[in-house]
Structure formats: C-alpha cells, structure tokens
C-alpha positions in Angstrom: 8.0 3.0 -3.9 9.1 0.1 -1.6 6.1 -1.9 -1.3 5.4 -3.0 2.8 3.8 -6.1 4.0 -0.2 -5.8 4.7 -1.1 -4.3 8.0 2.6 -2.6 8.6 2.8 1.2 8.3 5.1 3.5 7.4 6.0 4.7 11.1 6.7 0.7 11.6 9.0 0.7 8.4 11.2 4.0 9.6 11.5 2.6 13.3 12.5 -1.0 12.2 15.0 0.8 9.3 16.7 3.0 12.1 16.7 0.1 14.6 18.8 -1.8 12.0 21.6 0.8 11.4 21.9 1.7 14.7 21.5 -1.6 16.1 23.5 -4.5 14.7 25.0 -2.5 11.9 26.4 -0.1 14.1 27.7 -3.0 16.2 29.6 -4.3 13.1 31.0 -1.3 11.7 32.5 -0.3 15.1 34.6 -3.3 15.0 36.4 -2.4 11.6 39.8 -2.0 12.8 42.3 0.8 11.7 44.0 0.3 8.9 47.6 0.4 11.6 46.0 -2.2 13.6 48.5 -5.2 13.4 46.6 -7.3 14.2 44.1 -6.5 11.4 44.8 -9.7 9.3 43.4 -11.7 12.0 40.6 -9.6 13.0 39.5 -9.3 9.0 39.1 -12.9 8.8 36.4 -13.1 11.5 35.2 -10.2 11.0 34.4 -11.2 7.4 32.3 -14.1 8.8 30.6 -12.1 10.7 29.6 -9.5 7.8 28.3 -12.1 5.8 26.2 -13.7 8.5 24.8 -9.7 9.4 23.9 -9.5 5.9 21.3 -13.3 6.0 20.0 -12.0 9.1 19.8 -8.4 8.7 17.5 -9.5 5.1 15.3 -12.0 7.1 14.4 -9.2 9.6 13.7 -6.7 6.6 11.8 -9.5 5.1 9.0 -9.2 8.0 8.6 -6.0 7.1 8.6 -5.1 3.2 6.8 -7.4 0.5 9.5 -6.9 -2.3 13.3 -7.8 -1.9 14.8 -4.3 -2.7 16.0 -2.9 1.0 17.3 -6.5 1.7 19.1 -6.4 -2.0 20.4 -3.6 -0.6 22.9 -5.1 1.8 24.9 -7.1 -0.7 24.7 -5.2 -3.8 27.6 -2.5 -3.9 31.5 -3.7 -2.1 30.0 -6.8 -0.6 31.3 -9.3 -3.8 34.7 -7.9 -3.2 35.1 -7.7 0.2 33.5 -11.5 1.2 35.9 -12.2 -2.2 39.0 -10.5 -0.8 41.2 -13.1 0.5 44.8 -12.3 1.0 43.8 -9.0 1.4 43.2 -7.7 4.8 43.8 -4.0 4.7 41.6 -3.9 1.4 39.0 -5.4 3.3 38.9 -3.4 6.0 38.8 -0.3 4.0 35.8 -1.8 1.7 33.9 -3.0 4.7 34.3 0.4 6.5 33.2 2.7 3.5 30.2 -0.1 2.7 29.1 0.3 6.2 29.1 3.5 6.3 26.9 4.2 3.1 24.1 1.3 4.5 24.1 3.4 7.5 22.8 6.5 5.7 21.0 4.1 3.9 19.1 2.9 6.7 18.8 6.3 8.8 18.1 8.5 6.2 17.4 7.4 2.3 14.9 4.8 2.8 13.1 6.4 5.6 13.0 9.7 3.8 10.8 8.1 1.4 8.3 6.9 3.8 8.6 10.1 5.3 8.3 12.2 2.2 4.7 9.2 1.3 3.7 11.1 5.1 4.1 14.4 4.5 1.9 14.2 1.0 -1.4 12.6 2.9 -1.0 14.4 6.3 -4.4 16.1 5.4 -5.9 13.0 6.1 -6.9 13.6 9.5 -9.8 11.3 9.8 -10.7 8.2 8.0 -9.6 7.5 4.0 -12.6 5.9 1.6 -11.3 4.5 -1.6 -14.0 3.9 -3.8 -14.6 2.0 -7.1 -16.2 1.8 -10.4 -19.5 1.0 -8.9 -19.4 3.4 -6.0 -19.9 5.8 -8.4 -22.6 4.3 -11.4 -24.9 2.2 -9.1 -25.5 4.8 -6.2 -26.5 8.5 -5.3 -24.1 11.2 -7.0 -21.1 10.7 -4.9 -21.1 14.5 -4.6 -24.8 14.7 -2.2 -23.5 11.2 -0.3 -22.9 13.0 3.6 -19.7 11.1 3.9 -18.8 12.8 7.2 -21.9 12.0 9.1 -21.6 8.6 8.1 -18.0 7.9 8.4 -16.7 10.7 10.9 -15.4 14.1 11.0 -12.1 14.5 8.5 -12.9 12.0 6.6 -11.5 12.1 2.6 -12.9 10.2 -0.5 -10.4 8.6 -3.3 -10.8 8.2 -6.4 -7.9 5.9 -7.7 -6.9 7.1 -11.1 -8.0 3.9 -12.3 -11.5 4.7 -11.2 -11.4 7.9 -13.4 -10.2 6.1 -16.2 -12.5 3.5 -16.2 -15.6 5.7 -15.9 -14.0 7.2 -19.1 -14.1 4.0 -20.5 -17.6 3.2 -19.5 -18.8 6.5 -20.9 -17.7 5.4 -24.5 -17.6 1.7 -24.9 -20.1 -0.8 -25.5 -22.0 -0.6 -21.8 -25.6 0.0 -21.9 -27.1 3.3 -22.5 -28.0 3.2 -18.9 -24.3 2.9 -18.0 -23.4 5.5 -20.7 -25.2 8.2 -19.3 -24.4 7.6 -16.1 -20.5 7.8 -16.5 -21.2 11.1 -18.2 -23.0 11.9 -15.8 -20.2 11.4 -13.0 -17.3 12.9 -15.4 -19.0 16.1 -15.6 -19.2 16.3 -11.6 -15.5 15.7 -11.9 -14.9 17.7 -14.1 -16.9 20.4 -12.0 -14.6 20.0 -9.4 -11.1 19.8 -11.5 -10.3 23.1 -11.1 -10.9 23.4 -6.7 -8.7 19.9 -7.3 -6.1 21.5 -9.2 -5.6 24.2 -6.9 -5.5 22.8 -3.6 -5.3 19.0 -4.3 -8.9 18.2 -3.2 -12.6 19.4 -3.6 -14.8 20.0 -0.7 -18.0 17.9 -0.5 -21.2 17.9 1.4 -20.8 18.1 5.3 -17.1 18.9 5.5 -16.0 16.0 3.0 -13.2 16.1 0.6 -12.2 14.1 -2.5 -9.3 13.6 -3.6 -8.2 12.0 -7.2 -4.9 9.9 -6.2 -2.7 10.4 -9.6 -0.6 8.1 -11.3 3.0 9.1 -10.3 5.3 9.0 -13.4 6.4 5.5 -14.5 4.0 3.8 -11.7 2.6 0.4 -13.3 -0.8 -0.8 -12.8 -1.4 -4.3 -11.9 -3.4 -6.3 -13.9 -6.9 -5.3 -13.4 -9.1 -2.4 -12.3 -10.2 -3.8 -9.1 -6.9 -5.3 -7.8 -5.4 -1.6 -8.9 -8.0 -0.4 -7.0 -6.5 -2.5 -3.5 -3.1 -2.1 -4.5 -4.0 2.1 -4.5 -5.4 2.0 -1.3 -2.7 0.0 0.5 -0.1 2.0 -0.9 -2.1 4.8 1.1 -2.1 2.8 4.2 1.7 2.7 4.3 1.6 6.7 5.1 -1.9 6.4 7.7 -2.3 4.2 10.6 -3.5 0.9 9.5 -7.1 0.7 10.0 -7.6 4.6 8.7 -8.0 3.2 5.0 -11.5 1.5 4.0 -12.0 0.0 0.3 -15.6 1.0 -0.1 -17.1 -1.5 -2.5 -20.3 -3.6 -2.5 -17.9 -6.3 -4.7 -17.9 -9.1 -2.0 -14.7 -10.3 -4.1 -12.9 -7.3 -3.7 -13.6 -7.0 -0.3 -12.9 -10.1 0.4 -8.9 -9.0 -1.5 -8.9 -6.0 0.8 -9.2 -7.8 3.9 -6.3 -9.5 2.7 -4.1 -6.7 2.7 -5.6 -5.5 6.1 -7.3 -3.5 4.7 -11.0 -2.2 6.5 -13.5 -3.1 3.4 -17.0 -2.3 3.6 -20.0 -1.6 1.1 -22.0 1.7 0.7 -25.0 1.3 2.5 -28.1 0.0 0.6 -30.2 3.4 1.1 -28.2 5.3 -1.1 -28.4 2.4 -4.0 -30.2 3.6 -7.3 -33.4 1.6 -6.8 -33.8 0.1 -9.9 -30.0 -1.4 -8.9 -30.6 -2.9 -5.5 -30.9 -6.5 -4.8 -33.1 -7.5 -2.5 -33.3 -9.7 0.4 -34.7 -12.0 -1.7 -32.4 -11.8 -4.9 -29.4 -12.3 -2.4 -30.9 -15.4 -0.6 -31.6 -16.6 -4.3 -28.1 -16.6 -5.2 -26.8 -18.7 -2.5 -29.6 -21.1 -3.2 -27.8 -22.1 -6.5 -24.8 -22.8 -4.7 -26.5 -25.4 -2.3 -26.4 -29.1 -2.9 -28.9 -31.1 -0.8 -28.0 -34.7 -0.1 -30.5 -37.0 2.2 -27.6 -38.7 3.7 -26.7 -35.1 5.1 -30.1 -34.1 6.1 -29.2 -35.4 9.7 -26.1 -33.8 10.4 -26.8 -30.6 11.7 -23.6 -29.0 10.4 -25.1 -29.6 6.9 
C-alpha cells in the first residue's frame, strides 16, 4: 500500500493522481506526433526535452503528496531509458513515448486510485469517529467491553484493535509480566475471544451503547515496523488515508506515543482517568512528582521569570 504524507487523505491522493494525467500528462501526450508527420524528427527532439523535464516535475508534485518514492518511480521506470536514450531515432521515439504515455495515463486515472478507492470501500462503515487503542488501553483500565464509547466519543464511533495489540496481550498473557498483568491479558483474550465469532461474521462486534470493534488484520506480507507502539501509529494512519483526517484518534495515556501521533496528524488523546483501575492511577501528586526530577534550580535563574 502506497504510504501518503501525514494529514493527506485518500480523497486528496485520487484528486491530485487524476489532476496529473489529465493535466500536464495529457498535455504532453497530445503533442506526440503521427508517425507520417515529416516533420517528426524535429518535433521528437524537443519533445524529448520536454518528457524528461515532465517527468522531475511531475515526481516533485507527487512528492507533496505520498511519503515513499513508488508513484514518482513510476514515471521513469518502463520505456523512459530508451526513449530519453533514442537518439537517431525519431519514429522509434515517438512510438515509445506514445505507448508509455498512454499506460501512465491509466496509471494515474485508474490503477493507483483504485487502490485508494478499494482502502475506502473496506472502512466505509466508519461513519463516526475511529479509536485505535493500545496495549494499555486494554490492562490498565475498565473492560474495554462496559467503556460507553459512543457517549463519550459520538454516535458511529468504532474501536481498533491493531493486530499488534492482540498479539501483544498474547504475549503479556505468557511471558514474564507480573501475575497482575498475567491475569489481566487473560482476562482481555477471553472477551475477545467472546466476540471472535460476531467478528468473523460481520467484521465487527457490537459494544455497549451502539459501539463497535473492530480487529484491523494483518494483510498478507504486510511488515511491522520496529516496535509495538510505533506499529500501533503506523496502523492508524494507514486508516486515516481512507477517513477524513481528523476522524482517527490514537487513544493512549503514553505521552510518547501521543506525542508520535501528533506527528502524523494524527488526533491523540488518553482514556479518561475515571475509568483507570485504581490501584493504576497516578495522581496529581505522582505526576507533579515526576516533573520535579526533571527541574534544575539555579540562583542565578531565580530572577528571570521565564525560569
């Protein structure tokens, strides 16, 4: 999956794809001349020039929009050696260029946009707003299954469970955590496993006050990046590319991985503090604590009000 830049969605991606081919490329390609044009050798060599300077320009506009290189790759992978290369050769040119033009358009107009498309059409439940949730959601507050996500968050609104999320309350379940942490990752895998079957046969469950959850699968061959909580991120921006930016909210109490979120433009928020296990909340106290052993007093400073 073509990987977009923070904050741009996929209706942005298929409008700026389109704009392209029928834009500029169009442009170009209409100036290919027959192949019983005589004065093709002429108009090849300029022509030529200009192909070459589409294709710089054509991948810094793409640039703005996805984070990896593969749609601008795209535009001189296939003919384009040969026909830049094909001096001497007018007619061979001409009848490259055309045929490579002609394939970027459908690139452009359909392929690529048919995949943001197709992204769409498998989250168009998602009506209200999306909640991805982590590892903590899930151990350190109220079963996730009595939380009244739609009063708190709106009407429509669906709760994720990454697949890394699943996995790592697996892990939590059977590795050396606590026994406090033990039980409570069996606790959540049997509420999901409760649920597997309504998830199996309509995609999602249905939670308390018209809630659903959703468990968002590993497609084949998709690689994880390098640890649970950036996978987490990385999940729900790849979400964001088929909602409206702003629909998708990491909901995490990690001030770090909030703080990666945002970066993505990405909403990030915690859980509030009522539903906390008690024995797991920090209080007012414990949090003013903590930034206390970050502060450095100097007496030169005390005057300086900014200190």
């Amino acid at each position: 999956m073509t990987q977009l830049r923070p904050g741009v969605s996929g209706d942005q991606a298929i409008k700026a794809l389109e704009e392209l081919a029928r834009g500029s490329l169009t442009n170009l390609w209409n100036q290919v001349p027959a192949q019983t044009d005589m004065a093709l050798p002429g108009t090849m060599l300029r022509l030529v020039v200009q192909y070459d300077q589409w294709t710089t320009s054509a991948a810094h506009d793409l640039a703005k929009i996805f984070l990896d290189g593969s749609a601008a790759a795209r535009l001189r992978e296939g003919r384009y050696d040969h026909i830049v290369g094909r001096v001497g050769d007018p007619f061979g040119q001409a009848r490259l260029l055309g045929t490579e033009l002609s394939e970027l358009h459908g690139y452009f107009t359909v392929d690529a946009p048919n995949e943001f498309r197709e992204l769409q059409a498998r989250f168009q439940r998602h009506r209200g707003r999306t909640l991805v949730l982590d590892c903590n959601d899930l151990l350190h507050y109220q079963r996730f299954d009595k939380i009244p996500w739609a009063r708190l968050y709106g009407v429509g609104v669906v709760v994720v469970l990454p697949h890394v999320i699943v996995d790592e309350i697996d892990t939590t379940a059977y590795n050396n955590a606590s026994d406090k942490m033990r039980t409570r990752a069996r606790g959540v895998y049997r509420l999901l496993e409760q649920l597997q079957d309504e998830i199996d046969d309509k995609g999602y469950a249905d939670l308390k006050d018209g809630a659903t959850l959703e468990i968002l699968a590993d497609d084949l061959g998709h690689q994880r990046v390098n640890n649970n909580d950036n996978e987490t991120v990385a999940r729900a921006a790849y979400l964001q590319q088929a909602l409206d930016p702003g629909k998708v909210t990491v909901i995490t109490r990690d001030i770090g991985m909030r703080a990666r979120a945002r970066t993505w433009k990405l909403r990030a928020e915690p859980l509030s503090p009522k539903y906390l296990i008690p024995s797991d909340a920090l209080s007012v106290a414990d949090l003013d604590m903590a930034v206390e052993t970050i502060t450095v007093r100097h007496t030169q400073d005390q005057a300086d009000p900014e200190v």
